[in-house]
N, C-alpha and C positions, 0 to 999 in steps of 0.2 A: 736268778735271772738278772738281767741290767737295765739301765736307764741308758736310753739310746737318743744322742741329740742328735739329729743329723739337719744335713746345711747342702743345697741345692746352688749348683757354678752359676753362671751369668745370667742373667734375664727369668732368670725363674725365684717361685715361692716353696714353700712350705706345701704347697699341695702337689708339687713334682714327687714327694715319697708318698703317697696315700695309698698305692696298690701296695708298696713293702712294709708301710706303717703295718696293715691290717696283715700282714703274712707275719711280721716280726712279734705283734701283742696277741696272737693267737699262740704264737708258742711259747707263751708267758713274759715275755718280758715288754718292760715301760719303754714307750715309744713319743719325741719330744721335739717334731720339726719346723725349723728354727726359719724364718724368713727373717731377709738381711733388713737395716733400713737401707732406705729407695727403690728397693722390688716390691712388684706385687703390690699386696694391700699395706703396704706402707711406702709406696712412691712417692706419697708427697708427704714424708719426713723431712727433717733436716737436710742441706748437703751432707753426705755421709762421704767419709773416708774409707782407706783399709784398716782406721785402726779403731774405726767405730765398728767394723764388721768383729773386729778380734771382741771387742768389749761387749756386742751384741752378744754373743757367744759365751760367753764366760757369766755375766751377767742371767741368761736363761739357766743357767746351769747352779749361781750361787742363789736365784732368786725360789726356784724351786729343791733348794738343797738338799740336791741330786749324792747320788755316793754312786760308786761300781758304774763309771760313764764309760761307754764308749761313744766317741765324738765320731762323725763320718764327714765328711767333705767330699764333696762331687766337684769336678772340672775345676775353675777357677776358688771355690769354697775350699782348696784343701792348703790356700796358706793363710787364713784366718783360721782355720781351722788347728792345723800344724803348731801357730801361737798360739790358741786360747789353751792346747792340750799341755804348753809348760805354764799357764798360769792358774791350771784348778789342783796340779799337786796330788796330792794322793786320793783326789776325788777319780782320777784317770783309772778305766783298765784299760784301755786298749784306744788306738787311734788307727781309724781307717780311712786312709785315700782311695776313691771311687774316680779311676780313668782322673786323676786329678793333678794339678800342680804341687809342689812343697815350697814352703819358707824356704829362701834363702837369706843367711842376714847382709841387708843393706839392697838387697835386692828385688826387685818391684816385678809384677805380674808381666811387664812389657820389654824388663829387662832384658835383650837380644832379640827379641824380635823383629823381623824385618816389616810387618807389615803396618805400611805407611797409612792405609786408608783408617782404621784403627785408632792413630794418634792423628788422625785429623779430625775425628768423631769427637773424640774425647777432648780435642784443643779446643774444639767449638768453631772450627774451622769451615766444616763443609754442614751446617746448618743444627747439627745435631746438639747443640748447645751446652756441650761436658758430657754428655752421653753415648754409649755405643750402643747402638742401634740392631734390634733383635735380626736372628736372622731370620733366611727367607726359606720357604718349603722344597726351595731345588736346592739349599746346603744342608741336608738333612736326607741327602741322595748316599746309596753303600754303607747307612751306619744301623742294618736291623731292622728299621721301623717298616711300619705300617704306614698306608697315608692315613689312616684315623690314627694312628698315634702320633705323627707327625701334625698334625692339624692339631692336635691337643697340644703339643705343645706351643708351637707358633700363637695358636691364641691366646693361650693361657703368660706367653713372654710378657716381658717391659721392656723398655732402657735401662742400660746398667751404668750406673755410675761412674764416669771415667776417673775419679780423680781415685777412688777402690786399685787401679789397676796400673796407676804411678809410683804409689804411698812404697817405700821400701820397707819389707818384714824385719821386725825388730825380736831376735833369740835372745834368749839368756845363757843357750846353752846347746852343745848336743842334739841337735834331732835326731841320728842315730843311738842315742840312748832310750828315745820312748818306747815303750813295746807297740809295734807299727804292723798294719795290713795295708799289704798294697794292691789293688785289685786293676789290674789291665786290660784292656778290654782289646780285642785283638785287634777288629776292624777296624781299629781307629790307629794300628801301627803296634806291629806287633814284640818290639823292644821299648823301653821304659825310655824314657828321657835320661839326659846325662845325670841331673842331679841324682835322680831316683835311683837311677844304676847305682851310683854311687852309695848311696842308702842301706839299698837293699843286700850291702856284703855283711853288713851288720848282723851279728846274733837275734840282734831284739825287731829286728825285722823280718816280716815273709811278704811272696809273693805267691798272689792267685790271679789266674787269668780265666776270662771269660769269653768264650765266642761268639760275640756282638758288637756293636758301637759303641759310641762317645755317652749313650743316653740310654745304660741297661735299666734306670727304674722304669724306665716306661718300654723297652724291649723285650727285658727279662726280668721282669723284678719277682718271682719267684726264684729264682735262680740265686738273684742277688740279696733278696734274702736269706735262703740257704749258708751265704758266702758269710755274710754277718751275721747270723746267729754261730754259728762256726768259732767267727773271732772272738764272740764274746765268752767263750769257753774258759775257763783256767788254764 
């Protein structure tokens, strides 16, 4: 069985995996989710960066020295994620992207993006003082949910960190050389982004898709269980 660190996207904690935590350590294996600083119950850490998120991560992982990791990263979590997976070495089995971003090196979570209200959260521009601001229960419309799951999450959001989503991802190497899952989620667009496409031609890469939105652990997360206990396979 493995030790499973998984990492939750924007505005959420460590308690966004709790229904997959409990599906993934009932089918034996070590389960270990990771809340960023400035989410959640550590909101009021330090300002954190994206390369305090990377160190966050790697740090849980040397602190309880972990072996047979697979790392997961949800939505924006999957390019701290992506870095921390070349810096624990042959602690790594398997790195899984969950509907997620990937490191690109030199290039930042906002990089092309057009959307202006976003870098104005995060300038501290329009009140939100370096912060992006959770979102609301009608952007949570065609992705799956529930409104009791949707209300779980909205409540359970924070502010995320904007300076997390400037920081440019720093490789050493290759991310088409780690062995990678990439899990898609449909209704949230049903072709991968460019970089990902580009990934996933890779040997050491698969792709799995799932028929739900942006936010399967709390849509599907038996399912999405299933999907990771899967990857963690030999």
């Amino acid at each position: 069985m493995s030790d499973f660190v998984m990492v939750a996207g924007t505005w959420l904690g460590a308690w966004a995996w709790d229904e997959v935590a409990e599906e993934l350590r009932g089918a034996g294996h070590t389960v270990h989710a990771v809340t960023l600083s400035g989410l959640a119950e550590r909101r009021n850490t330090q300002p954190a960066g994206q390369r305090t998120h990377v160190r966050d991560i790697v740090e849980e992982v040397e602190r309880l020295d972990l072996g047979d990791v697979v790392l997961v990263g949800h939505s924006y979590a999957g390019i701290p994620v992506g870095q921390a997976a070349e810096r624990i070495g042959d602690r790594l089995r398997r790195v899984v992207f969950v509907d997620g971003n990937v490191p690109v090196d030199g290039e930042s979570f906002l990089s092309g993006w057009p959307s202006d209200h976003v870098r104005r959260a995060i300038d501290g521009h329009d009140g939100h003082a370096g912060y992006w601001p959770p979102l609301g229960p009608e952007d949570y419309a065609g992705q799956g949910l529930t409104d009791q799951q949707i209300a779980r999450i909205v409540g359970g959001s924070t502010p995320h960190p904007g300076m997390t989503l400037t920081e440019p991802a720093i490789l050493a190497g290759p991310l088409d050389a780690l062995p990678a899952t990439y899990v898609k989620c449909l209704l949230d667009g049903d072709e991968p982004m460019p970089a990902v496409a580009a990934l996933l031609k890779s040997d050491s890469w698969e792709l799995v898709t799932l028929d739900t939105g942006h936010w399967p652990m709390f849509s599907q997360p038996s399912a999405l269980a299933r999907v990771l206990h899967a990857a963690a396979r030999p």
